[in-house]
N, CA, C and O atoms as CSV, one atom per row, in Angstrom:
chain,resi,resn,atom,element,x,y,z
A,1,UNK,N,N,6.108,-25.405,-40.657
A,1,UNK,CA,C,5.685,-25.164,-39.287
A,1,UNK,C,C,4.552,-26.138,-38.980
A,1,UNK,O,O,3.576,-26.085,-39.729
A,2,UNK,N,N,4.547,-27.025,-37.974
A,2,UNK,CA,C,3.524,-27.780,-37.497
A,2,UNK,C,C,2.278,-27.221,-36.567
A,2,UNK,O,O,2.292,-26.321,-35.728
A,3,UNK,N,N,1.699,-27.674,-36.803
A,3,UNK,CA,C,0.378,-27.146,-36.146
A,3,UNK,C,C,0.259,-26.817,-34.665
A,3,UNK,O,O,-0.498,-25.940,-34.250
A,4,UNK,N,N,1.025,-27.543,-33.906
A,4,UNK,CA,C,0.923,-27.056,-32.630
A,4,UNK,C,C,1.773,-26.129,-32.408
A,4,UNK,O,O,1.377,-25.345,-31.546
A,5,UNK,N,N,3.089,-25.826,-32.963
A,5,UNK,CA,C,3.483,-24.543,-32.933
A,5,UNK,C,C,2.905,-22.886,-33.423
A,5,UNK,O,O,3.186,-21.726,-33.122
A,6,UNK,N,N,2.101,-23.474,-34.197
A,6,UNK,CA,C,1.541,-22.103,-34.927
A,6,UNK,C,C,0.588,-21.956,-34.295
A,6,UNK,O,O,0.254,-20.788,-34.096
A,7,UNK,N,N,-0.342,-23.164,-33.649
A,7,UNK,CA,C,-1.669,-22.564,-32.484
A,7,UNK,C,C,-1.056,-21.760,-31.549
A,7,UNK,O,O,-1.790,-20.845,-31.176
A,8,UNK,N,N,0.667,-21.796,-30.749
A,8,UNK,CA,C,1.166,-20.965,-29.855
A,8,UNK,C,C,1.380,-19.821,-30.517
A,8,UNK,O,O,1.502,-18.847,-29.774
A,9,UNK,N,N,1.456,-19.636,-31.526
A,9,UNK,CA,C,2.016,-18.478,-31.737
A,9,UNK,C,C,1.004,-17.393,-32.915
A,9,UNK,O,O,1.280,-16.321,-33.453
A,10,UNK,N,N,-0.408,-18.399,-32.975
A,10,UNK,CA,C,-1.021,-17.802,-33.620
A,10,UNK,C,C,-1.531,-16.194,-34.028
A,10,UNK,O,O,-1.798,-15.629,-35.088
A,11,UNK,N,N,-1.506,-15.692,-32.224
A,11,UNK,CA,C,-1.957,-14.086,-32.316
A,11,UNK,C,C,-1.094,-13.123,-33.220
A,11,UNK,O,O,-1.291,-11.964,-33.587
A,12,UNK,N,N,0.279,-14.316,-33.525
A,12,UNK,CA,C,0.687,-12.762,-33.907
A,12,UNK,C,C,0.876,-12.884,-35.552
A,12,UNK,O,O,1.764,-12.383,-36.242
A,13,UNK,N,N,-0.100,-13.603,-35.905
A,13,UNK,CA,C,-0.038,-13.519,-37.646
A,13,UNK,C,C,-2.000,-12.784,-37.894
A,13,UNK,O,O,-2.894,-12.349,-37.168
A,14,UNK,N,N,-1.864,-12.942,-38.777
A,14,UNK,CA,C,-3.264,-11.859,-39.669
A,14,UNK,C,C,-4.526,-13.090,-39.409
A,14,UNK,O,O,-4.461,-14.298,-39.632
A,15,UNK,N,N,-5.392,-12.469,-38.988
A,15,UNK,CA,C,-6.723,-13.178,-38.698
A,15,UNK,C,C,-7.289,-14.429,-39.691
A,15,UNK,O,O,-8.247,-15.170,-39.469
A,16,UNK,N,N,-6.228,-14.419,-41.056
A,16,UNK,CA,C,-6.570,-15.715,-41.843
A,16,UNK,C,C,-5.561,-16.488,-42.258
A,16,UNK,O,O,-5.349,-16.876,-43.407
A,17,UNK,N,N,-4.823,-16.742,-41.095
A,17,UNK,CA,C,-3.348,-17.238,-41.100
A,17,UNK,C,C,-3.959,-18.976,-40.934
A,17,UNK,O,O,-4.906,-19.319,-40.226
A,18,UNK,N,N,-3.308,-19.667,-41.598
A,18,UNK,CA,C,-3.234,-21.302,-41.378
A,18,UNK,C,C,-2.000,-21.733,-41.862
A,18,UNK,O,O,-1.119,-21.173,-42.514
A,19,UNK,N,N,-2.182,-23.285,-41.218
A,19,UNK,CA,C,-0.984,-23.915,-42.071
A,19,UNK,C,C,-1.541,-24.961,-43.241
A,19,UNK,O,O,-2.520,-25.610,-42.872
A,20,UNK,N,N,-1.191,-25.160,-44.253
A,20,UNK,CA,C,-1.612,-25.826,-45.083
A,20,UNK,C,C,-0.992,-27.514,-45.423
A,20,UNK,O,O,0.148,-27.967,-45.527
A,21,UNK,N,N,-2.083,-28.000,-45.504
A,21,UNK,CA,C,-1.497,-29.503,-45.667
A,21,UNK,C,C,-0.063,-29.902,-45.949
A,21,UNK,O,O,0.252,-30.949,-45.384
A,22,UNK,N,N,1.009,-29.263,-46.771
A,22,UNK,CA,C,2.131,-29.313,-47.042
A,22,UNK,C,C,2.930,-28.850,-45.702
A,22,UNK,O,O,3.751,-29.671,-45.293
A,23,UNK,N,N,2.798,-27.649,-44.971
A,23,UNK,CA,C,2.880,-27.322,-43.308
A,23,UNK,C,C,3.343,-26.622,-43.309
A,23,UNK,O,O,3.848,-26.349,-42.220
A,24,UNK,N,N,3.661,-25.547,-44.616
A,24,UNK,CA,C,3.441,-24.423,-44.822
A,24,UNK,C,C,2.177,-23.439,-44.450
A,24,UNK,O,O,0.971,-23.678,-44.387
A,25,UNK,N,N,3.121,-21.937,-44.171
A,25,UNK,CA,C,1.756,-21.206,-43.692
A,25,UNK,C,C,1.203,-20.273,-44.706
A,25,UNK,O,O,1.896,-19.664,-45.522
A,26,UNK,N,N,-0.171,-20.194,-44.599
A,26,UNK,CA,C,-1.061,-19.445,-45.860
A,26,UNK,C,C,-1.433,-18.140,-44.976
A,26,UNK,O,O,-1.543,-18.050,-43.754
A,27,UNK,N,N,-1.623,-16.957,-46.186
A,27,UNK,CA,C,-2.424,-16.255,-45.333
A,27,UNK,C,C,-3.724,-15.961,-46.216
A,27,UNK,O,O,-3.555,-16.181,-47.416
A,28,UNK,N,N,-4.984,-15.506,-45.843
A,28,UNK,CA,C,-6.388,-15.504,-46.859
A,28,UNK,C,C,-5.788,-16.696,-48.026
A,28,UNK,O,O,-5.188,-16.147,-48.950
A,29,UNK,N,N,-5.838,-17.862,-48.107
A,29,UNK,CA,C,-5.278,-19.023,-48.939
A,29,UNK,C,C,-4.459,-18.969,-49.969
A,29,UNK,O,O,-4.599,-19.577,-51.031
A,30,UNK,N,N,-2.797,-17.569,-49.399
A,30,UNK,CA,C,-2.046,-17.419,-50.117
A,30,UNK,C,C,-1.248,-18.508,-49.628
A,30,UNK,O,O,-1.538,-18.872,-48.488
A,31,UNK,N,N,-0.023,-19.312,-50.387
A,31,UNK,CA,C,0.932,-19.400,-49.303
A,31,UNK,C,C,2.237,-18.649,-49.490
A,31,UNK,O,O,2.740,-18.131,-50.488
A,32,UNK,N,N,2.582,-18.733,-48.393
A,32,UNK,CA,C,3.711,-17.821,-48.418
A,32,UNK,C,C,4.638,-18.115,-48.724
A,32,UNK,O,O,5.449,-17.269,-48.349
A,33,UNK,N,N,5.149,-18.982,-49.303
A,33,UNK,CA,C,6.288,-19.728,-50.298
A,33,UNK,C,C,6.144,-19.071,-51.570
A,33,UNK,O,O,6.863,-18.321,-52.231
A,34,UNK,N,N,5.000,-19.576,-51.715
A,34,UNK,CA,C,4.421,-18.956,-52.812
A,34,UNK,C,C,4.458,-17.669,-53.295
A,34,UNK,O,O,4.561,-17.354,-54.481
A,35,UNK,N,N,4.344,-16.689,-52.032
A,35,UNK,CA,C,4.453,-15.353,-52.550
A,35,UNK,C,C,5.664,-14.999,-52.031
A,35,UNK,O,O,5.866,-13.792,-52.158
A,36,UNK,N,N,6.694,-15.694,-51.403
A,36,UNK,CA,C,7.928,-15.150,-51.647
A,36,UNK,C,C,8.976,-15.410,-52.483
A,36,UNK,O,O,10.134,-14.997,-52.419
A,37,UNK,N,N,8.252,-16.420,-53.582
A,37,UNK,CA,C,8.899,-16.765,-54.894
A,37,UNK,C,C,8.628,-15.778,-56.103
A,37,UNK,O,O,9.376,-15.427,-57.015
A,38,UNK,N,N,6.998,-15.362,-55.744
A,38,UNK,CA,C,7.014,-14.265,-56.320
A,38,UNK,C,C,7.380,-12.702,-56.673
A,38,UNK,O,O,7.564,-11.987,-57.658
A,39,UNK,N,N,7.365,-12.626,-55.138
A,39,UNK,CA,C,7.953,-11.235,-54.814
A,39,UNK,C,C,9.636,-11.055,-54.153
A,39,UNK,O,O,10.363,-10.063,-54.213
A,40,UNK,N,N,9.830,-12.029,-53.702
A,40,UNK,CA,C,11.523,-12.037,-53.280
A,40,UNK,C,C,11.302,-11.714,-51.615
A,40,UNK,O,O,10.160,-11.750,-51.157
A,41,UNK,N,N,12.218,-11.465,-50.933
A,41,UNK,CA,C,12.650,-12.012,-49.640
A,41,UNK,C,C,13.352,-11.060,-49.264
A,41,UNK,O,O,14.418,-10.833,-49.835
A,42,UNK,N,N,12.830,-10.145,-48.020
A,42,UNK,CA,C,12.085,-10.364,-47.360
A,42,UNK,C,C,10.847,-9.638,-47.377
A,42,UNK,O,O,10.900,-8.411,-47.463
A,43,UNK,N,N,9.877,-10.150,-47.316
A,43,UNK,CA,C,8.547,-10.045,-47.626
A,43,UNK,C,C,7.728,-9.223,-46.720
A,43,UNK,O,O,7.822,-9.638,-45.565
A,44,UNK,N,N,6.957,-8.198,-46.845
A,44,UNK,CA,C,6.209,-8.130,-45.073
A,44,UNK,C,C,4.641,-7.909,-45.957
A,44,UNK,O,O,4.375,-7.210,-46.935
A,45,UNK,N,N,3.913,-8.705,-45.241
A,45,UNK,CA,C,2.459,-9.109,-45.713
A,45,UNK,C,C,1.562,-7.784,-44.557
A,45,UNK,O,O,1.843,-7.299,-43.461
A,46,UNK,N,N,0.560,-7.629,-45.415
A,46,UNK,CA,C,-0.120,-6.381,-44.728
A,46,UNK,C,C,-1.609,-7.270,-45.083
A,46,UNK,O,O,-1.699,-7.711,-46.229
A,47,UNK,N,N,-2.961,-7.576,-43.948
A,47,UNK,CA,C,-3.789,-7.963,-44.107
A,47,UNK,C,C,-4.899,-6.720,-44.291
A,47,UNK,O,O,-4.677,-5.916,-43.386
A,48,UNK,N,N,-5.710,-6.389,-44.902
A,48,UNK,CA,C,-6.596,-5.531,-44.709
A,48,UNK,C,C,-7.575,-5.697,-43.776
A,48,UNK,O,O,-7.845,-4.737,-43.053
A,49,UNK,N,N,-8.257,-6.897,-43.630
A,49,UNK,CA,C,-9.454,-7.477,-42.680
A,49,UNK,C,C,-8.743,-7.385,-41.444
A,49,UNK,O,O,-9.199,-6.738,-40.501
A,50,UNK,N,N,-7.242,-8.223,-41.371
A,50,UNK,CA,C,-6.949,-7.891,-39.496
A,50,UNK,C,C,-6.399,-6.493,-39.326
A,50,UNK,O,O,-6.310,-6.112,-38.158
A,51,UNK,N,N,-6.152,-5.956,-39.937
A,51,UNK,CA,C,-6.319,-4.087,-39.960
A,51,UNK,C,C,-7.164,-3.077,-39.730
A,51,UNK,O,O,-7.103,-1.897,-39.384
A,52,UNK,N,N,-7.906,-3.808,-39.996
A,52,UNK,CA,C,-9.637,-3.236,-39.958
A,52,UNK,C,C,-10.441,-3.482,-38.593
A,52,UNK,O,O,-11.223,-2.763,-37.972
A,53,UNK,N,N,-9.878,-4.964,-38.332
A,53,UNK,CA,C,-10.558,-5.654,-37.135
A,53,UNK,C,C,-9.689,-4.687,-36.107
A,53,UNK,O,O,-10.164,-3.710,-35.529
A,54,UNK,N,N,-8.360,-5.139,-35.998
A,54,UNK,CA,C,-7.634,-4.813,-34.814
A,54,UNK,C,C,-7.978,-2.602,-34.265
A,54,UNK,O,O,-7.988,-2.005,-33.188
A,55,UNK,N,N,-8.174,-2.194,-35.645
A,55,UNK,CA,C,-8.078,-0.518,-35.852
A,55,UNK,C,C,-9.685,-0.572,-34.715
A,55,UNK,O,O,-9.596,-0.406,-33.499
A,56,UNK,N,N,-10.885,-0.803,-35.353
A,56,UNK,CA,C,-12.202,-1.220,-35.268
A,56,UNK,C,C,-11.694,-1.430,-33.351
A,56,UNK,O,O,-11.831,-0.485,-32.574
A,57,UNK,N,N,-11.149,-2.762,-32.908
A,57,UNK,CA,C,-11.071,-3.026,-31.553
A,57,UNK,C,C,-10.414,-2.173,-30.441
A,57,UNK,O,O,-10.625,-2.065,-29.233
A,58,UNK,N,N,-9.317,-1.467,-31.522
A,58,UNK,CA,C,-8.798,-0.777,-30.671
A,58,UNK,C,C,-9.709,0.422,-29.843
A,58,UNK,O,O,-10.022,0.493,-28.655
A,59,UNK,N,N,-10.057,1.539,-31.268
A,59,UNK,CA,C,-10.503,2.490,-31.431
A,59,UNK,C,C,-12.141,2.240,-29.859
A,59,UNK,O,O,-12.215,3.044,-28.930
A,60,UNK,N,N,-13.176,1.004,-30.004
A,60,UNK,CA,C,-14.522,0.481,-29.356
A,60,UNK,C,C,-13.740,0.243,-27.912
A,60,UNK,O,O,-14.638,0.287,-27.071
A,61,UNK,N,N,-12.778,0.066,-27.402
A,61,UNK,CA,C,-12.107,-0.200,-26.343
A,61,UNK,C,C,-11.891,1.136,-25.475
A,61,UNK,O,O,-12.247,1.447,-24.338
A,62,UNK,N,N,-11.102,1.851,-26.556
A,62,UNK,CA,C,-10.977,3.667,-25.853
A,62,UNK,C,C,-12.064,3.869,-25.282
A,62,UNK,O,O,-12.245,3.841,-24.065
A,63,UNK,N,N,-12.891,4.095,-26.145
A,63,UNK,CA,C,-14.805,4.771,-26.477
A,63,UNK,C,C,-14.790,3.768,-25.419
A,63,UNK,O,O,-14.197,4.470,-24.599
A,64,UNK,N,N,-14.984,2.657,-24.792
A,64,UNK,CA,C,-15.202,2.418,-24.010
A,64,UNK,C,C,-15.076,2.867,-22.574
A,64,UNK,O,O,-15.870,2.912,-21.634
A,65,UNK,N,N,-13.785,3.187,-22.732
A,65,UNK,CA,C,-13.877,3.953,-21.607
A,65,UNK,C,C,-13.323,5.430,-21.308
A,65,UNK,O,O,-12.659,5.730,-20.316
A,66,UNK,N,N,-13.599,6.052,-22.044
A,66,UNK,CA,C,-13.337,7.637,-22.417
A,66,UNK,C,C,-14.518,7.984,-23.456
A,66,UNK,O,O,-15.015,7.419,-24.430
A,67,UNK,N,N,-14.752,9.387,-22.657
A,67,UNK,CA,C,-15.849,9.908,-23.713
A,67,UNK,C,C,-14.966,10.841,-24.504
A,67,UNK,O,O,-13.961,11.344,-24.001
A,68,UNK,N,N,-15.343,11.065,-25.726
A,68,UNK,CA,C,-15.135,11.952,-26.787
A,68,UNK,C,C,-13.007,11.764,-27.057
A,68,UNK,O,O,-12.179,12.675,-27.031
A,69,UNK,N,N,-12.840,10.705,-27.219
A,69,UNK,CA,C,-11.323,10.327,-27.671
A,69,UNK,C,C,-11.138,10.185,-28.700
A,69,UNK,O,O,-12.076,9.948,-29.461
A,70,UNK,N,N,-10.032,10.262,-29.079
A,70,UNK,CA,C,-9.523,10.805,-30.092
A,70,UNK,C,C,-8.470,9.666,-30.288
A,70,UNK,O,O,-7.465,9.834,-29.598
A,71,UNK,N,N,-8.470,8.709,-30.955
A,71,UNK,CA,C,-7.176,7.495,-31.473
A,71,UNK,C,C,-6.763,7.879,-32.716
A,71,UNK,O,O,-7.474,7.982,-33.715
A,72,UNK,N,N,-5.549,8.095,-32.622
A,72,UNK,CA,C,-4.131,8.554,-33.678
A,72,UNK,C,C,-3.407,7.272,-34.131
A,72,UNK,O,O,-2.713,6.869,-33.197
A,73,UNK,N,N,-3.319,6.556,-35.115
A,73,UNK,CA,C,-2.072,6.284,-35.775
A,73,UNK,C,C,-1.007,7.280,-36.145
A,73,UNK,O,O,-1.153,8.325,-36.779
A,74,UNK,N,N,0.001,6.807,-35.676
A,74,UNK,CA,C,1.614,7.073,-35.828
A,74,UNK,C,C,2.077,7.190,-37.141
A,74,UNK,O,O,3.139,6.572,-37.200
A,75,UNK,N,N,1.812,7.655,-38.163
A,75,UNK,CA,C,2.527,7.332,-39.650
A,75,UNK,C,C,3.925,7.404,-39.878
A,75,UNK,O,O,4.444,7.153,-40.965
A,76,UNK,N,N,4.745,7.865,-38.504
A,76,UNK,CA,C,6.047,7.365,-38.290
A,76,UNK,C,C,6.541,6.269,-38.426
A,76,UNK,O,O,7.608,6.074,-39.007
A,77,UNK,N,N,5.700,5.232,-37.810
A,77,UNK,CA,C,5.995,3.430,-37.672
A,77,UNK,C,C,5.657,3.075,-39.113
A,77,UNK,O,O,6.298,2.126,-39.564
A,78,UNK,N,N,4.871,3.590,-39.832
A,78,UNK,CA,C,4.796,3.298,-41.034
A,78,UNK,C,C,4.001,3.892,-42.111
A,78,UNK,O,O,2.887,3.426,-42.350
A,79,UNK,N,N,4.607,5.170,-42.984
A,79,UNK,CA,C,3.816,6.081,-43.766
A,79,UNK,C,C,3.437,5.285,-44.932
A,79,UNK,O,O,4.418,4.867,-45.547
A,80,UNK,N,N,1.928,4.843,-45.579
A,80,UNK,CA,C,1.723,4.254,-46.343
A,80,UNK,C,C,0.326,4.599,-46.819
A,80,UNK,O,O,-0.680,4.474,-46.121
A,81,UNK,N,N,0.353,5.084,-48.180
A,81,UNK,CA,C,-1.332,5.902,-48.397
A,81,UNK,C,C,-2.357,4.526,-48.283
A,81,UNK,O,O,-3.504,4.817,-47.943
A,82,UNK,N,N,-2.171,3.486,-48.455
A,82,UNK,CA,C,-3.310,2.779,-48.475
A,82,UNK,C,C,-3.535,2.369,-47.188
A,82,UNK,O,O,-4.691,2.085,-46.870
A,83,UNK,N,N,-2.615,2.280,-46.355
A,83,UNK,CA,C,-2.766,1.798,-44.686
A,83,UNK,C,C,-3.951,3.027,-44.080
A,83,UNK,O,O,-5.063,2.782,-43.612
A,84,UNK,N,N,-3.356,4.275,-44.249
A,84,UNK,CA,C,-4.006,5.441,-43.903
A,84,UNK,C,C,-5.359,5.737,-44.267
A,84,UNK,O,O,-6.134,6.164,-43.410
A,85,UNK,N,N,-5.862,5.484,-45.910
A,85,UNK,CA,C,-6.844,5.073,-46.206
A,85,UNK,C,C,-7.966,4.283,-45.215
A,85,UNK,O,O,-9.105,4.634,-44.905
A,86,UNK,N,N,-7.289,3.223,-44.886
A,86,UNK,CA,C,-7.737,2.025,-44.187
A,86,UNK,C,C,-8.210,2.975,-42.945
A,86,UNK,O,O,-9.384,3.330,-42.834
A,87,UNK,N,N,-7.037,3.410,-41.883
A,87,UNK,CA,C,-7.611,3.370,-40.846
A,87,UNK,C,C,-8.714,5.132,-41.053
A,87,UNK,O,O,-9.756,5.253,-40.409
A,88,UNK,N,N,-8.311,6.060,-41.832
A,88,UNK,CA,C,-9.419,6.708,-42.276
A,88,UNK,C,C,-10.692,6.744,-41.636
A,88,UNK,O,O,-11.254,7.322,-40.706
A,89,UNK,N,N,-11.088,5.239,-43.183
A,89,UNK,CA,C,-12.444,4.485,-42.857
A,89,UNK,C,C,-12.867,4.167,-41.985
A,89,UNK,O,O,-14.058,4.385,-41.765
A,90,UNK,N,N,-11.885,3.355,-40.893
A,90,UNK,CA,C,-11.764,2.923,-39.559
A,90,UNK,C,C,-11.911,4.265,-38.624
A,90,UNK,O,O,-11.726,3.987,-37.439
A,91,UNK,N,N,-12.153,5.437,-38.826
A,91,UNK,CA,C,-11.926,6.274,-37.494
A,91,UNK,C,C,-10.985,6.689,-37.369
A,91,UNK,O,O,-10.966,7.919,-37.342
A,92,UNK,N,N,-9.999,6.148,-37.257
A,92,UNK,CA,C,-9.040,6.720,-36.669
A,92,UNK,C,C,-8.003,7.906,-37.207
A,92,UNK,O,O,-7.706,7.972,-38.400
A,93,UNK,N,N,-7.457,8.876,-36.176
A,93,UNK,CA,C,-6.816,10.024,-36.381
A,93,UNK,C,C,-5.231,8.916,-37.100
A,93,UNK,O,O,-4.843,7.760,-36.931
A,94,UNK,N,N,-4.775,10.083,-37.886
A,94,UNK,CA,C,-3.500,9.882,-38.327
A,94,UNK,C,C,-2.591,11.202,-37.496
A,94,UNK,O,O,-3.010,12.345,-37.316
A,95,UNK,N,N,-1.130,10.594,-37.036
A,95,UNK,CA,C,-0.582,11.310,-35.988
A,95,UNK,C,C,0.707,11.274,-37.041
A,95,UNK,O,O,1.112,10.241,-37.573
A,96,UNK,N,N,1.537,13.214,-37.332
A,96,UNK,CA,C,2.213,13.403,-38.239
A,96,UNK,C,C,3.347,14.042,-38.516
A,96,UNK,O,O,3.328,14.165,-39.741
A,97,UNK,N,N,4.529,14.622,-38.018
A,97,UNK,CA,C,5.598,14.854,-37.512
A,97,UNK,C,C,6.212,16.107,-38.739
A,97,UNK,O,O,6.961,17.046,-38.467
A,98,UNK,N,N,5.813,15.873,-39.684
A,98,UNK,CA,C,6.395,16.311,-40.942
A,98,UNK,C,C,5.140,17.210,-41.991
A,98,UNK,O,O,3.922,17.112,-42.140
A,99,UNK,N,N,6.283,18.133,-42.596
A,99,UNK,CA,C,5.239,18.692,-43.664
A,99,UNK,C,C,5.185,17.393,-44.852
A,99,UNK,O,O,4.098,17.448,-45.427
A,100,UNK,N,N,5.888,16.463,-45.276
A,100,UNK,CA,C,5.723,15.371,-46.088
A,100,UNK,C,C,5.007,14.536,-45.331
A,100,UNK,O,O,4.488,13.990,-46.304
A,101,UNK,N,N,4.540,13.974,-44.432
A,101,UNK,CA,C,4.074,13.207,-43.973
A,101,UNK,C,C,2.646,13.999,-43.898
A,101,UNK,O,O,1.945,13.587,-44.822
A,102,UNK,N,N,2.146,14.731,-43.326
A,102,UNK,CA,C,1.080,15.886,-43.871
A,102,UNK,C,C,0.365,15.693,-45.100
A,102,UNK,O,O,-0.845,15.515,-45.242
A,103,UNK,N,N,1.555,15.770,-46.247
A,103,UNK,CA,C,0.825,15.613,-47.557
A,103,UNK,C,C,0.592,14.704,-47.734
A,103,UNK,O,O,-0.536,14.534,-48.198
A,104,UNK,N,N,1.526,13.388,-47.488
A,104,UNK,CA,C,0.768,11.988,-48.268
A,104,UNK,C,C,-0.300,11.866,-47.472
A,104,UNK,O,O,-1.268,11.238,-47.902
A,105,UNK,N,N,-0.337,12.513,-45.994
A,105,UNK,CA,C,-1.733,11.647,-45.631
A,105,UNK,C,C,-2.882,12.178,-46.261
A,105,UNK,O,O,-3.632,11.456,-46.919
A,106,UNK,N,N,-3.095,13.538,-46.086
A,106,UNK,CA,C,-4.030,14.149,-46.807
A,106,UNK,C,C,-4.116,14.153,-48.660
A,106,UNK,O,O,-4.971,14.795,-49.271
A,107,UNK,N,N,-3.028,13.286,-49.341
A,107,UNK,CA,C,-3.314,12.761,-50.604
A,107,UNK,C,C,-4.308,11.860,-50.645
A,107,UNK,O,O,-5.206,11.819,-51.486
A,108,UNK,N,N,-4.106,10.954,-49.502
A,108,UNK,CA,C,-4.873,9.492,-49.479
A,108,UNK,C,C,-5.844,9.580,-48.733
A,108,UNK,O,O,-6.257,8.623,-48.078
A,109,UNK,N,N,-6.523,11.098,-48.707
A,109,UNK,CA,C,-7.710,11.420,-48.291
A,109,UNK,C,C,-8.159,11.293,-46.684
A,109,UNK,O,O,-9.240,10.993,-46.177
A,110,UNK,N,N,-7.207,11.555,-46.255
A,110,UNK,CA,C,-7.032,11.732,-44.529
A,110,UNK,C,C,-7.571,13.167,-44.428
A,110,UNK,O,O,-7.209,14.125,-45.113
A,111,UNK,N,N,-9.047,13.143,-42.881
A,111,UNK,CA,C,-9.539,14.293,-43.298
A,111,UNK,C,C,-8.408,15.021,-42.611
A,111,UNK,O,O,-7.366,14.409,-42.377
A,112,UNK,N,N,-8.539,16.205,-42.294
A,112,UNK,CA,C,-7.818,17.667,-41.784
A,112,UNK,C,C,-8.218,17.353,-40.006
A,112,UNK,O,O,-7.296,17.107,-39.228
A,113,UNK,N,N,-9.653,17.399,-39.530
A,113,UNK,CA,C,-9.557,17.366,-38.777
A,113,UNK,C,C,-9.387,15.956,-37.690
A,113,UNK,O,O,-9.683,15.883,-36.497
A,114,UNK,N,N,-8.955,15.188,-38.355
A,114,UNK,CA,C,-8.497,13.971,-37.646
A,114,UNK,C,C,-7.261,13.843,-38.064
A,114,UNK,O,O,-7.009,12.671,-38.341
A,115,UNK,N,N,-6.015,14.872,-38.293
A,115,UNK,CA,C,-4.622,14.658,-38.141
A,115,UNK,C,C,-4.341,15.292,-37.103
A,115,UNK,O,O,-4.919,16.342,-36.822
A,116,UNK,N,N,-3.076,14.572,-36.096
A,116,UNK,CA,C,-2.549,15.198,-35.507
A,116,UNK,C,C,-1.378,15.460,-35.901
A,116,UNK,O,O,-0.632,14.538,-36.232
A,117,UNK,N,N,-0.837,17.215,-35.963
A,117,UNK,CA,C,0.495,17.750,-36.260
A,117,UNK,C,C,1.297,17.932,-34.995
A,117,UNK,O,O,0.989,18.645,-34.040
A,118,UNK,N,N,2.384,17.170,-35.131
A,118,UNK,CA,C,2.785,16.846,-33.283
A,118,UNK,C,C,4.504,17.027,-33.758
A,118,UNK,O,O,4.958,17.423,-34.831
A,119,UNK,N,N,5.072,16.666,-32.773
A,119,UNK,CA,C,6.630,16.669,-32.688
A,119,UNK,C,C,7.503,17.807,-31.968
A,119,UNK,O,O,7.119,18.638,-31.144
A,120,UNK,N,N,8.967,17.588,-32.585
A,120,UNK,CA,C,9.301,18.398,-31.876
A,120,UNK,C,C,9.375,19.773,-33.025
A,120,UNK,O,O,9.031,19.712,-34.205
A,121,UNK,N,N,9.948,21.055,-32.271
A,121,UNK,CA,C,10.531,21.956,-33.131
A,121,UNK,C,C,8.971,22.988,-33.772
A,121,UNK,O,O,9.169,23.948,-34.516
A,122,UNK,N,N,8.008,22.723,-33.484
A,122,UNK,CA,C,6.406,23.036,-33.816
A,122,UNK,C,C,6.005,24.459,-33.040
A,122,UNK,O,O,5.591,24.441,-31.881
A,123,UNK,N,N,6.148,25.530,-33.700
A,123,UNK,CA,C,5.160,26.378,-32.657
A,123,UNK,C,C,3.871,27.272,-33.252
A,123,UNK,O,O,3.707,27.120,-34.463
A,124,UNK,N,N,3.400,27.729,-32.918
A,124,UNK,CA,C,1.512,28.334,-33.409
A,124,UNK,C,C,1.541,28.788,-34.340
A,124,UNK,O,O,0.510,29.235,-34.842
């Protein structure tokens, strides 16, 4: 990938995305050739720092303009104890559909009162 294509399309890779002299793209000065020789194909890269940033921007944006809100991740789009972890730390509520989805979050130390138990089929 050449450089002026990846400046267009930069937003939508991880906050330490480049291309590297060869014109291959790195992410935190992996490259990704590299780690899909290692790990096989197809690959999906998870950044912690643009996870943190984007959770962090989202979450200061609400609060911006709502008092006392409440931001939920979906663990539908993607149940994963260390993601959850992450946004945890970050604030944010985990949003949870399932009695399994329930437990892993609260394995990976998701408090109680920042889950939301939502869906359908739910009553008191």
């Amino acid at each position: 990938m050449n450089n002026l294509k990846f400046e267009n399309l930069k937003h939508l890779f991880p906050d330490k995305t480049s291309v590297n002299k060869s014109g291959r793209l790195e992410i935190n000065n992996n490259d990704i050739s590299d780690l899909v020789n290692e790990f096989g194909s197809p690959l999906y890269i998870y950044d912690e720092n643009t996870i943190r940033n984007v959770a962090k921007n989202y979450l200061n944006k609400f609060k911006s303009q709502y008092e006392n809100v409440h931001v939920s991740y979906s663990s539908k789009a993607f149940s994963n104890p260390i993601l959850s972890q992450i946004l945890n730390e970050e604030n944010l509520g985990i949003d949870v559909v399932s009695g399994g989805e329930l437990a892993k979050v609260l394995k990976a130390g998701g408090l109680p009162n920042k889950i939301v138990y939502s869906g359908v089929g739910k009553s008191p």
